[in-house]
Backbone as JSON, one array per atom type, in Angstrom:
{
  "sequence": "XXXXXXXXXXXXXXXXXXXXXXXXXXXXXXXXXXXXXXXXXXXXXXXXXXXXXXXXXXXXXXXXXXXXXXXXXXXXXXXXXXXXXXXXXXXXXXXXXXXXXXXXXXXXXXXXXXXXXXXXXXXXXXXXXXXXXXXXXXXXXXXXXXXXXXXXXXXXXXXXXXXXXXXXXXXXXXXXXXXXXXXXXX",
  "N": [[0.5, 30.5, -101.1], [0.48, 28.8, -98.04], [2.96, 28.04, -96.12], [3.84, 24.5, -95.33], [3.55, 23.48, -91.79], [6.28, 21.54, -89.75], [6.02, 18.78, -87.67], [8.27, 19.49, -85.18], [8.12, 22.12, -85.43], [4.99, 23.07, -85.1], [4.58, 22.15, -82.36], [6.46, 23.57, -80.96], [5.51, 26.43, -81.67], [2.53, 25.66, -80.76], [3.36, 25.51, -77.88], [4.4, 28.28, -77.41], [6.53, 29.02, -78.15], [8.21, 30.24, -80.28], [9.58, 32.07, -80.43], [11.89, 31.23, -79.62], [12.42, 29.46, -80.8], [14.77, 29.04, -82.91], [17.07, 28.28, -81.02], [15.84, 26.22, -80.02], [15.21, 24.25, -81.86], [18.12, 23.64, -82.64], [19.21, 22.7, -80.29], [18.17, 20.58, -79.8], [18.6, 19.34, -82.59], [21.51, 19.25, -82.41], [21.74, 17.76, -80.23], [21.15, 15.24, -81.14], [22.62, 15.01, -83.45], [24.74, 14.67, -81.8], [24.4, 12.24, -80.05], [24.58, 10.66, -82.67], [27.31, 11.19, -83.11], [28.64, 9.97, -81.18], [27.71, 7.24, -80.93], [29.1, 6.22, -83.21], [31.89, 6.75, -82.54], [31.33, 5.45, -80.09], [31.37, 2.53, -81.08], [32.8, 2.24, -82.57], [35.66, 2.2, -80.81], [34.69, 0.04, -79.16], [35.07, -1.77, -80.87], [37.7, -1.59, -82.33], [39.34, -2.08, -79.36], [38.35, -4.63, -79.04], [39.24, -5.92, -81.21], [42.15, -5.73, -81.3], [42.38, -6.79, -78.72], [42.78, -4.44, -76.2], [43.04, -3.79, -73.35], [40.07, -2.5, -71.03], [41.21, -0.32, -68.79], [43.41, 0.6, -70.12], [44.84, 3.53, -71.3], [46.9, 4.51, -72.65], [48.42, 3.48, -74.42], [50.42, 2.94, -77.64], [48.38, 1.58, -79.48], [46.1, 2.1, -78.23], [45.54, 4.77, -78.36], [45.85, 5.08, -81.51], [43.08, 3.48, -81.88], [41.81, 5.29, -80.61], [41.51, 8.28, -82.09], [41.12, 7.19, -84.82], [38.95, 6.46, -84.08], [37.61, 9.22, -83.18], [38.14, 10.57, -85.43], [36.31, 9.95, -87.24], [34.01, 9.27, -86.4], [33.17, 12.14, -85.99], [33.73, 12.86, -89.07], [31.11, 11.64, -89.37], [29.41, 13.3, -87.61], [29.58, 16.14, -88.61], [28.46, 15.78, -91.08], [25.71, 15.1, -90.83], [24.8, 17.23, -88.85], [25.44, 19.22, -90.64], [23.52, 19.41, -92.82], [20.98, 19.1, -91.41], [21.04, 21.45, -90.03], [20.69, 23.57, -91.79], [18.7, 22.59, -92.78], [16.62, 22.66, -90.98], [16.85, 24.47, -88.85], [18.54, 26.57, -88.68], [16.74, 28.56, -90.78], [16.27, 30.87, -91.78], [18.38, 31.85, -93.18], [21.22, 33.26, -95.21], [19.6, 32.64, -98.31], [21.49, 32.58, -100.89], [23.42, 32.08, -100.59], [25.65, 29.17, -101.96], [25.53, 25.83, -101.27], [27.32, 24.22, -101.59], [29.56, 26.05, -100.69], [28.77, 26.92, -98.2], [29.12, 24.51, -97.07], [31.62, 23.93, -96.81], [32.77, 25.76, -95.14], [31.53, 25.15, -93.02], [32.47, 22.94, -92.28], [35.19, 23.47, -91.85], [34.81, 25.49, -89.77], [34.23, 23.61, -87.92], [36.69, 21.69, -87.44], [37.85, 23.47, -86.02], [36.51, 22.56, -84.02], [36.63, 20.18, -83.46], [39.35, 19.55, -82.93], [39.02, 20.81, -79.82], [37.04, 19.01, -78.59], [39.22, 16.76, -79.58], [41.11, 17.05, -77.88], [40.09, 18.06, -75.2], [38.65, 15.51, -74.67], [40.74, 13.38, -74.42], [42.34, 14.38, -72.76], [41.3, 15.3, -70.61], [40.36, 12.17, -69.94], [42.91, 10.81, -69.73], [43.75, 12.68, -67.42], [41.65, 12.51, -65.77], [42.02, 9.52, -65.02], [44.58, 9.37, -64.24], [44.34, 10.73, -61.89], [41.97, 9.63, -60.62], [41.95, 6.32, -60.77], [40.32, 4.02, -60.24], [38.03, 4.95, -61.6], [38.71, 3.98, -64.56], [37.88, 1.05, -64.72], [35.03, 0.79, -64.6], [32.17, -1.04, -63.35], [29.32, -1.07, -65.26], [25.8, -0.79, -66.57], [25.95, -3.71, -67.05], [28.73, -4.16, -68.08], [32.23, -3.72, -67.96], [33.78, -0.31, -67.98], [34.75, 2.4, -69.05], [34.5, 5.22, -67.37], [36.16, 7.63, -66.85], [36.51, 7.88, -69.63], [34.02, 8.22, -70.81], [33.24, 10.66, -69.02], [34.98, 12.58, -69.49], [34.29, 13.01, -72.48], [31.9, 13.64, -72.32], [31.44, 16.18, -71.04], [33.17, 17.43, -72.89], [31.57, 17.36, -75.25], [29.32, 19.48, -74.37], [30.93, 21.66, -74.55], [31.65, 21.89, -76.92], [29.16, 21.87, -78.45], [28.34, 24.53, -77.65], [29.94, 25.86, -78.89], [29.98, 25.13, -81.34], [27.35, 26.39, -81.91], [27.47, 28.93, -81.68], [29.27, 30.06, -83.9], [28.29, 28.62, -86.12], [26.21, 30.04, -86.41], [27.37, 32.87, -86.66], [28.92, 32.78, -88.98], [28.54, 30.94, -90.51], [25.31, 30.26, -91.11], [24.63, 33.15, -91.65], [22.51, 35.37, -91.47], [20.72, 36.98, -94.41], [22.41, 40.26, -94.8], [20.08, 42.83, -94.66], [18.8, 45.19, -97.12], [20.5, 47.9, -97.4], [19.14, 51.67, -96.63], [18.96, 54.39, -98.83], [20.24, 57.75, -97.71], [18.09, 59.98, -96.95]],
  "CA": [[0.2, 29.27, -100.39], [0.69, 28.74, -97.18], [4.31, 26.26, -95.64], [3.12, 23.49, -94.08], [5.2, 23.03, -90.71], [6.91, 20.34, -89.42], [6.26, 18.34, -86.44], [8.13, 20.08, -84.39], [7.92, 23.46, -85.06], [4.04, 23.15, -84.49], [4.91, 21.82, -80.88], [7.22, 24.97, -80.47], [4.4, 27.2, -81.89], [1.75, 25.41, -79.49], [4.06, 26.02, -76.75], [4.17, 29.98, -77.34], [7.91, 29.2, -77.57], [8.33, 30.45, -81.52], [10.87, 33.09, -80.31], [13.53, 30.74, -79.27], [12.64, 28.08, -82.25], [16.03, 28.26, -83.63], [17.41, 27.79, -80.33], [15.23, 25.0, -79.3], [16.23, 23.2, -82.77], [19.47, 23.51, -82.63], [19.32, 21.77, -79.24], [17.26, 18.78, -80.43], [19.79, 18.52, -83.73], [22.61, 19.12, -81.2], [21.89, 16.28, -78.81], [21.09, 13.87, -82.36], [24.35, 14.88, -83.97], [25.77, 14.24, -80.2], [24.27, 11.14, -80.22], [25.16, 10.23, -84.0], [28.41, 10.65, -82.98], [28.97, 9.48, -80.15], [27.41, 5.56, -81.67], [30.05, 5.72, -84.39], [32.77, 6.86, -81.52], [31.91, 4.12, -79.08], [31.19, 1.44, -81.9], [34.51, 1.96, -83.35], [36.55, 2.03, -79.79], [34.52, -1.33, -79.03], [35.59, -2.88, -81.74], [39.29, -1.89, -82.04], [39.7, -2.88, -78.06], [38.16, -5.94, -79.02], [40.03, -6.91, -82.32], [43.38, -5.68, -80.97], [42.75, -6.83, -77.08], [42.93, -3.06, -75.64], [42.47, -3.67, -71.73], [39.54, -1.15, -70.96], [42.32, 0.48, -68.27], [44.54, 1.2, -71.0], [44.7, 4.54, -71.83], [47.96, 5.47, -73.04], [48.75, 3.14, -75.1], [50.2, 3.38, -78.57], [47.04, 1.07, -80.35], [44.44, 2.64, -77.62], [45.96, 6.06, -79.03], [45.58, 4.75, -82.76], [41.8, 3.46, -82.36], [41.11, 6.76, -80.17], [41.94, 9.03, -83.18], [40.33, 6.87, -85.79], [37.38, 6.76, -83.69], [37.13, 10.46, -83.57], [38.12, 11.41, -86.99], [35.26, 9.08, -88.28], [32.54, 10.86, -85.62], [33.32, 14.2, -86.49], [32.68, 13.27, -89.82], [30.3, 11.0, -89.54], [28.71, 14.04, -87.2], [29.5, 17.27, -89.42], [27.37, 15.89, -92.54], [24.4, 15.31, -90.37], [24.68, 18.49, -88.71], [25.52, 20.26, -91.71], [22.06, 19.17, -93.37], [20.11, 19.51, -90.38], [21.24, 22.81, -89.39], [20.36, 24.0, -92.67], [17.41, 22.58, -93.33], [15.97, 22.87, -90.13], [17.7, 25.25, -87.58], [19.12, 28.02, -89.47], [15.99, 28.35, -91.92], [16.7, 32.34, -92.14], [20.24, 32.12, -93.62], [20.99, 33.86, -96.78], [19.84, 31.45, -99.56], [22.04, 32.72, -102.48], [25.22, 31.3, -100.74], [25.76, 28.16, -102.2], [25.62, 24.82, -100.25], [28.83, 24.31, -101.34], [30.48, 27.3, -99.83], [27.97, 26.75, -96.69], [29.65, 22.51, -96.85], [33.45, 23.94, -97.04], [32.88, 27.17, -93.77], [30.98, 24.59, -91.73], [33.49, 21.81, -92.15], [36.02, 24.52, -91.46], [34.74, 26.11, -88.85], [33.87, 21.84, -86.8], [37.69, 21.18, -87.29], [38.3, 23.76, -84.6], [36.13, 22.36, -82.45], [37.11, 18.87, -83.28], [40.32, 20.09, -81.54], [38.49, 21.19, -79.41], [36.8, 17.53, -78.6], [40.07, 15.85, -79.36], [41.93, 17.47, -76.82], [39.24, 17.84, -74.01], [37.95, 14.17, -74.24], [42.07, 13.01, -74.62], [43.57, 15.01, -72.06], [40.17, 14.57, -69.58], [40.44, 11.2, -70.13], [44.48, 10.92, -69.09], [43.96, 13.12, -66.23], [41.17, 11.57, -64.72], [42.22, 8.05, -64.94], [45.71, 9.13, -63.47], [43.63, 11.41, -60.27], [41.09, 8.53, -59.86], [42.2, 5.4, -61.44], [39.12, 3.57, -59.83], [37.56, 5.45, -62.63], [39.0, 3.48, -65.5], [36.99, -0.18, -65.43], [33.43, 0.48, -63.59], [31.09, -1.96, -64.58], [28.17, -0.17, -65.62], [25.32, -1.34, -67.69], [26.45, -5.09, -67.17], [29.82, -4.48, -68.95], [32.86, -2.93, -67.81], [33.7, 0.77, -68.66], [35.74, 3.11, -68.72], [33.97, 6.21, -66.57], [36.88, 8.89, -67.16], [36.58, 8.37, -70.98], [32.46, 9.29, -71.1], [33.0, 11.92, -67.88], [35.13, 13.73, -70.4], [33.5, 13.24, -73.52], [30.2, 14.1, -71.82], [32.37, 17.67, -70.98], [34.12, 17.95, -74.36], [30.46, 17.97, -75.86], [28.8, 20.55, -73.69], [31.85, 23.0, -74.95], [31.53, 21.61, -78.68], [28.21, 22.05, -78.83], [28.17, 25.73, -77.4], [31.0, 26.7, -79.97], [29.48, 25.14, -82.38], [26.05, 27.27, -82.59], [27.88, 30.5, -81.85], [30.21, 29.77, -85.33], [26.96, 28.4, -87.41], [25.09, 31.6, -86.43], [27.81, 33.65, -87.04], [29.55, 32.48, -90.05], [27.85, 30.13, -91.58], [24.01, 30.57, -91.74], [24.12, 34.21, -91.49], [21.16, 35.95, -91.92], [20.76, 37.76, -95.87], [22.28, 41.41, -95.06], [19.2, 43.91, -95.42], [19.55, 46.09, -98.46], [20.53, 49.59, -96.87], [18.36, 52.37, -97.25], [19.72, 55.54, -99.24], [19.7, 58.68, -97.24], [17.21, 60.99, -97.44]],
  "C": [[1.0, 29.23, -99.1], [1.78, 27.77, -96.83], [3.66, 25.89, -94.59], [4.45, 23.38, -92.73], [5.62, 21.96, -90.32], [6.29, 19.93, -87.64], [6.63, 19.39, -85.47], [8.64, 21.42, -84.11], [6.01, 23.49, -85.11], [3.97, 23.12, -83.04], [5.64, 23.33, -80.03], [5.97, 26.42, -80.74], [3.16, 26.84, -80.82], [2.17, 25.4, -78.15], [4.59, 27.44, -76.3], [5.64, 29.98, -77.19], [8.8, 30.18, -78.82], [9.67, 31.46, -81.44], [12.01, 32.37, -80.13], [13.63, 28.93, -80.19], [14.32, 27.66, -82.3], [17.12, 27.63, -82.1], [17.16, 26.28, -79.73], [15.72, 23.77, -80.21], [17.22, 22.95, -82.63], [19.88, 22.44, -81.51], [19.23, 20.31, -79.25], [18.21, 18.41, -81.38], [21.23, 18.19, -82.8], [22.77, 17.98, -80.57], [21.71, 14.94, -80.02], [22.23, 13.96, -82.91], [25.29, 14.42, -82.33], [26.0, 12.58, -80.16], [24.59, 10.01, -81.26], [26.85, 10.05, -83.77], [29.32, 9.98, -82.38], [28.61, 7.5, -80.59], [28.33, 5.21, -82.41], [31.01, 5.68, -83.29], [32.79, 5.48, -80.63], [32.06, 2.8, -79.91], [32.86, 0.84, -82.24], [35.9, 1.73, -81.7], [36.27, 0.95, -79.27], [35.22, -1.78, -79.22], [36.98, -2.97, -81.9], [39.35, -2.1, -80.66], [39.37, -4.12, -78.47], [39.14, -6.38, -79.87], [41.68, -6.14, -81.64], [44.18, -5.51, -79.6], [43.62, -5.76, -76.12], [42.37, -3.44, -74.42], [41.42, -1.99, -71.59], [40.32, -0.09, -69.71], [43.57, 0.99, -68.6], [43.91, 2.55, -71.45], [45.61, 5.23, -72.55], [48.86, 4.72, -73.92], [49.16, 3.48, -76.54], [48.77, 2.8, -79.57], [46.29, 1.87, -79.26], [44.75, 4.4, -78.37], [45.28, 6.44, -80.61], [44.16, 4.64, -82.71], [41.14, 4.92, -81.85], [40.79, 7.39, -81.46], [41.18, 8.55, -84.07], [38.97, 6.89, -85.52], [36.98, 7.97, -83.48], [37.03, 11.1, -84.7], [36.82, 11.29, -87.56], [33.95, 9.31, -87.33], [32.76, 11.77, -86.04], [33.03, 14.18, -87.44], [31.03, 13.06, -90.2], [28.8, 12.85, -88.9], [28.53, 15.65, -87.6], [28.5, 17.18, -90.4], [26.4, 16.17, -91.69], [24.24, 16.58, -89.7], [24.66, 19.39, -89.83], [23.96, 20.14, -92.35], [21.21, 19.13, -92.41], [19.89, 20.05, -89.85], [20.03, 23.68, -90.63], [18.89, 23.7, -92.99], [16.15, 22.59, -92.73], [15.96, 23.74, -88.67], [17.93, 26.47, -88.16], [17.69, 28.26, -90.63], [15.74, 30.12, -92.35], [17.91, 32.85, -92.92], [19.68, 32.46, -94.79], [20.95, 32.5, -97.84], [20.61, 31.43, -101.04], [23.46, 32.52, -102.19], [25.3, 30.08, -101.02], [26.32, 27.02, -100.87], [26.64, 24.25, -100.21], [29.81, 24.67, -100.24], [30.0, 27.35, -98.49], [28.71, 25.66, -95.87], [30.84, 23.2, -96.03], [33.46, 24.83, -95.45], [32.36, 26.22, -92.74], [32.05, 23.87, -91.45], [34.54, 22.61, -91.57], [36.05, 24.41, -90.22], [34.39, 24.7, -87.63], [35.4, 21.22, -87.01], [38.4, 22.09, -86.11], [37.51, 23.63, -83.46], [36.07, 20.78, -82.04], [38.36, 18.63, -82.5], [40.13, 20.12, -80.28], [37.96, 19.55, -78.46], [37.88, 16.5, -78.16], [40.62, 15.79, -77.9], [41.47, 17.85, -75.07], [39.26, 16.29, -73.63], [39.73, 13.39, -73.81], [42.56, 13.41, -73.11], [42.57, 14.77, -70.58], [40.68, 13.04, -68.87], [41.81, 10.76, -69.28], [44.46, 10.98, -67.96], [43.01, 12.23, -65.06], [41.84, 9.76, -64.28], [43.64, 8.06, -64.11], [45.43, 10.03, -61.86], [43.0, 10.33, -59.49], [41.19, 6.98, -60.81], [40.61, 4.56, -61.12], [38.04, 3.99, -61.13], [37.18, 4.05, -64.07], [38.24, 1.84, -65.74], [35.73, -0.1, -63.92], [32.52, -0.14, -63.69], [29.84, -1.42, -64.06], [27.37, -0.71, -66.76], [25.72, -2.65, -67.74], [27.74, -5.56, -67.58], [31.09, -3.34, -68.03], [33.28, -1.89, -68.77], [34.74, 1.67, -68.26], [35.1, 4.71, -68.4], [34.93, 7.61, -66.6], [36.51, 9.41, -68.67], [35.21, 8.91, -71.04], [32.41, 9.97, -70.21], [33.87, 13.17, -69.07], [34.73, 13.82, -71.59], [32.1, 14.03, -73.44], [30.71, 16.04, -72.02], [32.61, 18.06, -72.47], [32.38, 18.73, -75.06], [29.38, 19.33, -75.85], [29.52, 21.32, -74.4], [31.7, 22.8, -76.48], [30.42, 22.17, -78.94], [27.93, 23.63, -78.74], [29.02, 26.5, -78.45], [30.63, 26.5, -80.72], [28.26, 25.87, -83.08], [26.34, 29.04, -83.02], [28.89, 30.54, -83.46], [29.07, 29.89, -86.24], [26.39, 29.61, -87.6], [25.95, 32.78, -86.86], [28.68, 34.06, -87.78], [28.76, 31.79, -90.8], [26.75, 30.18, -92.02], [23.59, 31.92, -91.23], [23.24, 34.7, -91.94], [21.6, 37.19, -93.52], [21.04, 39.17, -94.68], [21.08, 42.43, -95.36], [19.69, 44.79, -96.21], [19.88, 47.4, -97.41], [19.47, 50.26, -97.23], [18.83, 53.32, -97.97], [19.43, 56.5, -98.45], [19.16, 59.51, -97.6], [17.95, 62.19, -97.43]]
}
């Protein structure tokens, strides 16, 4: 019997693109886990500025420090599960299936804490620098609300590099392709 396809690997197939599928997925999950995490990220830095009156030109504070951190820990995971199940079940769909999803959970998670580093320390240290190069930066009102324009100029950055480390890892740890059997020599 024939697998029915999905949405949008028909679209990639009617676009004669089928060769760079997993690429093209990955992109599309990429920019939804981006976006997944990035909603929990700003939600949560809202809300602690709001409940513990964080001036949006604070940056170096010890509480703007504290909600930073909590607001990344809690993206990253919030944005590892959904990647992890959406890589897998729609991106990687060649990986060896007799490694347990377990052992797939534990190497991914792994291998998204060095690029949560990665994240931390871009968007953090971005963030710092710009606001102390171009302070003007730090409350732009944008979208009707004031903002802080250093913190999403380096998050925007951090992601680009997350996201690129992150496919080269998946592809080459985590949903590696089954080994072909060898042949014996003739």
């Amino acid at each position: 019997m024939k697998e029915k396809k999905n949405f949008l690997d028909r679209i990639i197939d009617g676009l004669h693109l089928t060769k760079y599928r997993e690429i093209i997925m990955y992109l599309i999950f990429g920019v939804l886990t981006t976006l997944v995490g990035w909603a929990v990220y700003y939600g949560i830095l809202a809300a602690g500025r709001a409940v513990f009156a964080i001036p949006t030109d604070d940056v170096s504070s010890g509480k703007y420090i504290a909600i930073y951190t909590a607001a990344q820990v809690i993206q990253w995971i919030c944005a590892v599960l959904f990647a992890f199940f959406t890589n897998k079940k729609w991106v990687f769909t060649t990986a060896d299936q007799s490694v347990s999803t377990g052992k797939q959970l534990v190497t991914f998670a792994g291998s998204r804490l060095v690029t949560f580093g990665l994240d931390y320390v871009i968007t953090f240290a971005g963030t710092f620098a710009l606001a102390k190069l171009f302070p003007s930066l730090v409350a732009v009102f944008l979208l009707g609300k004031e903002r802080n324009l250093a913190e999403i100029l380096s998050k925007v950055v951090a992601a680009v590099v997350v996201i690129i480390c992150n496919y080269i890892i998946s592809k080459l740890l985590v949903f590696k392709k089954r080994k072909s059997e060898e042949k014996p020599l003739e």
